[in-house]
C-alpha positions as CSV (number, residue, x, y, z in Angstrom):
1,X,-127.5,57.7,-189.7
2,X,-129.8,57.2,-187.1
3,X,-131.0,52.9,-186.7
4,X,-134.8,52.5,-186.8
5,X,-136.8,50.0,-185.9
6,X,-136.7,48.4,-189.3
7,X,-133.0,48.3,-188.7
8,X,-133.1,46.4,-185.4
9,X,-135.6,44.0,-186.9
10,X,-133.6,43.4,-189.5
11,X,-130.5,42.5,-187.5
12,X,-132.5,40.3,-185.5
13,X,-134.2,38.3,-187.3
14,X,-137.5,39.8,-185.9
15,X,-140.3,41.1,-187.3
16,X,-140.9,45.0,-186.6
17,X,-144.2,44.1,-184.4
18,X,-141.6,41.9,-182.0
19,X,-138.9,44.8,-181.6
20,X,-141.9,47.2,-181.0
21,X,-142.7,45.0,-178.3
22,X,-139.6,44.8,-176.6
23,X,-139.1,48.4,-176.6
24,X,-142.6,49.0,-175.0
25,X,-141.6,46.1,-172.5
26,X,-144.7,44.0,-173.2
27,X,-144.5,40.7,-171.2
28,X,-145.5,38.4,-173.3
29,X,-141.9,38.4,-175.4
30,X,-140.2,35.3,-174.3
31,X,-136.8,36.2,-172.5
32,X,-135.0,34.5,-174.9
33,X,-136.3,36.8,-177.9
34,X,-136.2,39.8,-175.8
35,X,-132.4,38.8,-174.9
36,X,-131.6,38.6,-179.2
37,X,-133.6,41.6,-179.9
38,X,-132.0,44.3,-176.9
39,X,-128.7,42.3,-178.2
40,X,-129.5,43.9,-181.9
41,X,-130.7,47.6,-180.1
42,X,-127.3,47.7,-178.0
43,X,-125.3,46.7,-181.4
44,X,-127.4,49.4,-183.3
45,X,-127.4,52.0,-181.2
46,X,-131.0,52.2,-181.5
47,X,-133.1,55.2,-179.5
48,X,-136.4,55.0,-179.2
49,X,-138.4,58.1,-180.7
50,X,-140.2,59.5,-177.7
51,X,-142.0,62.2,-179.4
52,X,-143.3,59.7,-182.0
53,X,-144.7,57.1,-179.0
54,X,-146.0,60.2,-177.1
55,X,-148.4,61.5,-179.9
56,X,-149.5,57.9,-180.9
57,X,-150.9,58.2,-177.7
58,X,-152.5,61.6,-178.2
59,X,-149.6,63.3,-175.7
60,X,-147.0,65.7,-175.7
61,X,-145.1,64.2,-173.3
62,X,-144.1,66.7,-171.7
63,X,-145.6,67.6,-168.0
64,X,-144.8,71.5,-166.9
65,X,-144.1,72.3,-163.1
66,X,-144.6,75.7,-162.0
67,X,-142.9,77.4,-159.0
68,X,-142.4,80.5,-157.4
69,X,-138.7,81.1,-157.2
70,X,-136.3,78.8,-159.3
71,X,-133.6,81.2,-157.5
72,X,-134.4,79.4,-154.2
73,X,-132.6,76.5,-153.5
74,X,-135.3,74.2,-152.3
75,X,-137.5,74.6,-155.5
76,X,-134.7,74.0,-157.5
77,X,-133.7,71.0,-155.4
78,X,-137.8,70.1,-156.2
79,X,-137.2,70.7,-159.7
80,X,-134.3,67.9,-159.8
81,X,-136.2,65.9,-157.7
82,X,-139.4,66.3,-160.1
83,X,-137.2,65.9,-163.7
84,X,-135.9,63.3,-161.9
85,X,-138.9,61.2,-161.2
86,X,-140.5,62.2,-165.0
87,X,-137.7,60.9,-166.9
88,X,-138.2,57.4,-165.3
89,X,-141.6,57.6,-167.5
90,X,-139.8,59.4,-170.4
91,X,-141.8,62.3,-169.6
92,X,-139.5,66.1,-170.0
93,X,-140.6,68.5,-168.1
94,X,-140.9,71.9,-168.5
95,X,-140.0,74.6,-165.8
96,X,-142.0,78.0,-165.1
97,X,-141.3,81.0,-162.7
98,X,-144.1,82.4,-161.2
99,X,-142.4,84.7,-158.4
100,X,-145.5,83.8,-156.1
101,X,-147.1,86.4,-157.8
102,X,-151.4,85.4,-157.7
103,X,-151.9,86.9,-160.9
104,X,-149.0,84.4,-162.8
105,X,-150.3,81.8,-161.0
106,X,-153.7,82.2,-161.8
107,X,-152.8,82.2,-165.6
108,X,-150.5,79.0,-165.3
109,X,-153.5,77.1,-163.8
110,X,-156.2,77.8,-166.2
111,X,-153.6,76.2,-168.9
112,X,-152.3,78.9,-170.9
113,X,-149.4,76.3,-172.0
114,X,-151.9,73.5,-172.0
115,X,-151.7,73.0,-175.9
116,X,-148.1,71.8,-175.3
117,X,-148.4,70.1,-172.2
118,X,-149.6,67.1,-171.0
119,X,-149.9,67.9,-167.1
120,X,-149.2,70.4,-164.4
121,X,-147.5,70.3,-161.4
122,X,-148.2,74.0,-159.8
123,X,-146.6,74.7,-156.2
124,X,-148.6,78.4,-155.4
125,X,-148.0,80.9,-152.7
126,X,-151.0,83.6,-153.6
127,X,-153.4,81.3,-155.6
128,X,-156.8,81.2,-153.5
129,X,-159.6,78.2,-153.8
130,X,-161.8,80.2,-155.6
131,X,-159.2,80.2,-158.6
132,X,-159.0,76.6,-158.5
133,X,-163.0,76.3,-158.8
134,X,-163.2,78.1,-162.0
135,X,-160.5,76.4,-163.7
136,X,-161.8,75.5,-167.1
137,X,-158.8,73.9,-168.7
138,X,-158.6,70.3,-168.5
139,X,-155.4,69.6,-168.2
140,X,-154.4,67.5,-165.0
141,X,-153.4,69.4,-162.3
142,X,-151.6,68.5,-159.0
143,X,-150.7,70.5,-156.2
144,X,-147.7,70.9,-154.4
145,X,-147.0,73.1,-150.9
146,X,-148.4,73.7,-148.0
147,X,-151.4,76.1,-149.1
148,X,-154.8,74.0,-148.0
149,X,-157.3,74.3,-150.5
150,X,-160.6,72.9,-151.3
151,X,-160.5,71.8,-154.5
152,X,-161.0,68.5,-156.6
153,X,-156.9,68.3,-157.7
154,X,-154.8,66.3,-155.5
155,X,-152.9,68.2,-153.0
156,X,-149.5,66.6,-152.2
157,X,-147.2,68.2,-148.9
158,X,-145.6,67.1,-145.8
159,X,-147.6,67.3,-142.1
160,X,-146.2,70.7,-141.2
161,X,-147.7,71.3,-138.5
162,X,-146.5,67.7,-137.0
163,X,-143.2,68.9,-138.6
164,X,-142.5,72.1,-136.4
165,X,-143.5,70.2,-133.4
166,X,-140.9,67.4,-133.9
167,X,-138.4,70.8,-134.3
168,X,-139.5,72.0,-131.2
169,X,-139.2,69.0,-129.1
170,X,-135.5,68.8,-129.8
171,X,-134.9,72.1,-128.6
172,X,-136.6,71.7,-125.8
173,X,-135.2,68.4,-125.7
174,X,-132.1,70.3,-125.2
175,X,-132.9,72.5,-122.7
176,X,-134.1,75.3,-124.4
177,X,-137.4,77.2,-123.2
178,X,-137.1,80.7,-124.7
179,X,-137.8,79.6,-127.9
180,X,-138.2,82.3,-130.7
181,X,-140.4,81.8,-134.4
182,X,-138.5,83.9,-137.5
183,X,-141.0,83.6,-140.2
184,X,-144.7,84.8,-139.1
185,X,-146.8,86.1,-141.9
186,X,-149.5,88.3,-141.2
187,X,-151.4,88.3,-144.7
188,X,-153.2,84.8,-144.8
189,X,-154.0,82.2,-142.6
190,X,-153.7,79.3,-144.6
191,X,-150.1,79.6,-145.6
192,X,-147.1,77.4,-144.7
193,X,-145.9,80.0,-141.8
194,X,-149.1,79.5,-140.5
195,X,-149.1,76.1,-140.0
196,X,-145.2,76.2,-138.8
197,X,-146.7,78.3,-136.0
198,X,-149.6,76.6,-135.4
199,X,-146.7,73.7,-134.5
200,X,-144.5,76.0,-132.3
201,X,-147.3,77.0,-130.4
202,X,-149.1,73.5,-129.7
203,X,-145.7,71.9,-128.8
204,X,-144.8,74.8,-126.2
205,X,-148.2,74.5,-125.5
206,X,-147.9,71.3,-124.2
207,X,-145.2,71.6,-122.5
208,X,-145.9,74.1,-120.5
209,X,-143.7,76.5,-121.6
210,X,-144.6,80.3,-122.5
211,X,-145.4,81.1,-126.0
212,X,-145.5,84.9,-126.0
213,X,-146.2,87.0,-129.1
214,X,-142.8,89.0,-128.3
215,X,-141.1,85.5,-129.8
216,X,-142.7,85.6,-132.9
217,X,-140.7,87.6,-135.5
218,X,-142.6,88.6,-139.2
219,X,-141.0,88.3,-142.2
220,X,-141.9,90.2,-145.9
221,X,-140.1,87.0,-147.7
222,X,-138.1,84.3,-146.6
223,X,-134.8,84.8,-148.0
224,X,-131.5,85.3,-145.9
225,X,-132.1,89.0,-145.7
226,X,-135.5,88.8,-144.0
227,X,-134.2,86.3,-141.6
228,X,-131.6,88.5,-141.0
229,X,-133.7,91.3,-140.5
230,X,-136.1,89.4,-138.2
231,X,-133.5,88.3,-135.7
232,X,-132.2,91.9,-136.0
233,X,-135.5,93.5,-135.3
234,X,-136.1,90.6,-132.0
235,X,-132.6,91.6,-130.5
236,X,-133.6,95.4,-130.9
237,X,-136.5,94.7,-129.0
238,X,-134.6,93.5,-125.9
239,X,-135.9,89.8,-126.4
240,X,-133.3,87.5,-125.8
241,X,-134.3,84.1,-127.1
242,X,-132.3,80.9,-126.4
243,X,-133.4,79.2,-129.5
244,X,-134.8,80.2,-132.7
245,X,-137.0,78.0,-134.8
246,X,-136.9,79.4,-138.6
247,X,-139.7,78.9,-141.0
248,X,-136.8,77.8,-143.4
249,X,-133.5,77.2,-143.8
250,X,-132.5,80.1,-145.5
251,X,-134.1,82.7,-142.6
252,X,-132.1,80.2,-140.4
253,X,-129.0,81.6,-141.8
254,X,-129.7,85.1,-142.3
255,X,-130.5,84.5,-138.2
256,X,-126.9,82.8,-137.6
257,X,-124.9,85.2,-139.5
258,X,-126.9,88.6,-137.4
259,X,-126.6,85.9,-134.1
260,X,-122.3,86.1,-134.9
261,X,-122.2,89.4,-135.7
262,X,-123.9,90.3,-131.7
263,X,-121.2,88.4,-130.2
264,X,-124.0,85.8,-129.5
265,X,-122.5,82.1,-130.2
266,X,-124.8,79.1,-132.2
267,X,-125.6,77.1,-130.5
268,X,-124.0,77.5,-127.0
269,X,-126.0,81.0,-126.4
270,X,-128.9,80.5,-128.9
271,X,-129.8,77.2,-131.0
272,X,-131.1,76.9,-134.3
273,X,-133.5,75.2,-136.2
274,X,-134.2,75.6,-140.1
275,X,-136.6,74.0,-142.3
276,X,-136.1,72.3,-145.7
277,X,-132.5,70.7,-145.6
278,X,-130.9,72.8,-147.9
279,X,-127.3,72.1,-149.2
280,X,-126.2,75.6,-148.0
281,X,-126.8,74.3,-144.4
282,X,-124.7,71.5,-144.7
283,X,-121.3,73.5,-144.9
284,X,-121.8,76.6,-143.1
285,X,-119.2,77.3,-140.2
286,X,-121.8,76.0,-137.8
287,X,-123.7,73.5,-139.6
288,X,-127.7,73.8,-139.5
289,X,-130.4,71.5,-137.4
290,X,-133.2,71.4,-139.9
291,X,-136.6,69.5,-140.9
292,X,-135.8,67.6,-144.2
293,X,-139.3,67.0,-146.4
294,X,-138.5,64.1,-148.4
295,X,-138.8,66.1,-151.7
296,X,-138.2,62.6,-153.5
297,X,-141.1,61.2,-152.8
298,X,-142.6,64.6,-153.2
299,X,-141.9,64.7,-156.7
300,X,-142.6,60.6,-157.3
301,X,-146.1,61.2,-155.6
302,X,-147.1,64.5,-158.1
303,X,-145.7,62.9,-160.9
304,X,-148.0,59.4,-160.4
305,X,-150.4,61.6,-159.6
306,X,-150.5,62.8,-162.9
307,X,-150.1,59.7,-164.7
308,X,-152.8,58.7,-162.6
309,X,-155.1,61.2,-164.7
310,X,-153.5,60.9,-168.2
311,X,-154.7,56.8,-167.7
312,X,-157.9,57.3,-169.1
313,X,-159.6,56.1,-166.2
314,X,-162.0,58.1,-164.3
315,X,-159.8,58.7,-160.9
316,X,-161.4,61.2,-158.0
317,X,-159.3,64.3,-157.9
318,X,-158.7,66.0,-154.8
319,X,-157.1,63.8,-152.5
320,X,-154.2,65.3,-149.5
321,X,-151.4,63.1,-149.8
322,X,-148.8,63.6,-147.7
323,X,-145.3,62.6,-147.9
324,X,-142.4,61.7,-145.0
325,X,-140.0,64.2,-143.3
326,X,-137.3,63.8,-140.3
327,X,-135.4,66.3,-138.3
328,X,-132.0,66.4,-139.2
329,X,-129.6,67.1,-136.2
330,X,-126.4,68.8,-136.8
331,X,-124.1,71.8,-134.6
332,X,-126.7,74.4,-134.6
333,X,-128.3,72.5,-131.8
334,X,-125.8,70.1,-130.7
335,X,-122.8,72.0,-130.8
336,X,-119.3,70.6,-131.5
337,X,-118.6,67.2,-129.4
């Protein structure tokens, strides 16, 4: 039978009121009553009742987080990184799929789950500003990726367009000036592989090295088949790049394995540079150079963010916060010593 709270009082000596206490960590316990009463918990076995403490305070407690592919390997890297981060505030969180599709995302963000949860964390691919702006549902929303909106919900992503510069620098760093971009998209400006471009182009800008359009490769997704079929389609052309910069990690790959299978060797003939730090990339044959977003604090920032809102205090919404990355440097670029 499961101890309650009566139980542990009982064994201690306490009053209910005092073990209550403790398990909310309230400081004004003294340590030596707090030391007998988590002496009687660990002896009991005692659990606290999250749902009960949650709805006491008019919550679920339960926050949903909403992305477009739980196939890919960095949302579901994410995902860890956000349960992760929740369960320090004995929040669970609840995952949805909304395969970048504006239509799911739309219906996500006006709260059609929002009777059973407490906050969202939404990272979108189609959803446009003017969604956002008619959002009627007042559950607290944060945003995650790279999309820039205008909107009064805080916005939380890494500096990508500082972030494709720092991968460009180390190729040309490296000697590299034919430097090709896997991973245009040609159906909005304000998404990620915009600003990823954006970078490519203001770093071989300054440099003084050519940035011709014949470099830049687009993409229909960004899986290992379209980065496969982008470095295909820039060979076929007669463009012979000595470095490819990848929108991410997994067109990176689809890249190497079309690269080996032209008799062209990573990175001695052409160097590669993914983004995302995936695991994948970490035991290929030839191990991947890559921007890693620190998707920790990614998911600590959106999840204070919401606890931010769910305070009860009246906290301005829309701010950009933006979290850390660094360029990981592996054989891709540097080549077996």
């Amino acid at each position: 039978m499961r101890a309650s709270l009566k139980d542990v009082a009982e064994r201690a000596g306490v009053s209910i009121k005092t073990v209550s206490n403790v398990v909310n960590n309230y400081p004004h316990v003294t340590p030596a009553m707090r030391a007998r009463v988590q002496a009687a918990i660990d002896e009991l076995g005692y659990r606290p009742n999250l749902t009960a403490r949650h709805l006491r305070k008019g919550r679920t407690g339960i926050i949903a987080l909403a992305v477009p592919e739980l196939g890919n390997p960095y949302f579901a890297e994410l995902a860890g990184a956000v349960i992760d981060a929740a369960t320090e505030h004995e929040f669970t969180v609840l995952l949805d799929h909304t395969r970048g599709e504006r239509e799911q995302e739309v219906l996500v963000s006006q709260g059609y789950r929002s009777r059973v949860i407490d906050g969202l964390i939404l990272s979108p691919l189609e959803l446009e500003a003017e969604d956002l702006r008619g959002r009627a549902d007042d559950v607290p929303l944060v945003l995650l990726g790279e999309r820039e909106y205008d909107a009064p919900y805080d916005h939380i992503a890494i500096d990508n367009v500082a972030a494709a510069r720092r991968a460009v620098r180390h190729l040309l760093d490296r000697g590299r000036t034919r430097i090709a971009y896997l991973g245009a998209r040609t159906d909005s400006a304000n998404r990620p592989a915009h600003l990823r471009l954006d970078g490519w182009r203001a770093e071989l800008s300054e440099a003084g090295v050519p940035a011709p359009d014949s470099l830049v490769v687009p993409v229909g997704g960004w899986d290992r088949d379209d980065g496969a079929r982008a470095m295909a389609q820039l060979l076929d052309s007669g463009v012979r790049p000595d470095a490819v910069f990848a929108f991410n990690d997994l067109i990176a790959i689809g890249a190497m394995r079309v690269l080996h299978e032209r008799g062209l060797r990573v990175p001695w003939d052409v160097a590669v540079v993914g983004f995302d730090d995936l695991a994948e990339g970490r035991f290929g044959a030839v191990t991947l150079t890559t921007v890693s977003p620190d998707k920790q604090a990614i998911a600590r920032m959106a999840v204070a963010s919401l606890l931010r809102s769910l305070s009860g205090r009246e906290v301005p919404g829309g701010r950009e916060l933006t979290a850390d990355f660094r360029l990981v440097e592996r054989e891709s670029t540097l080549g077996r010593r």
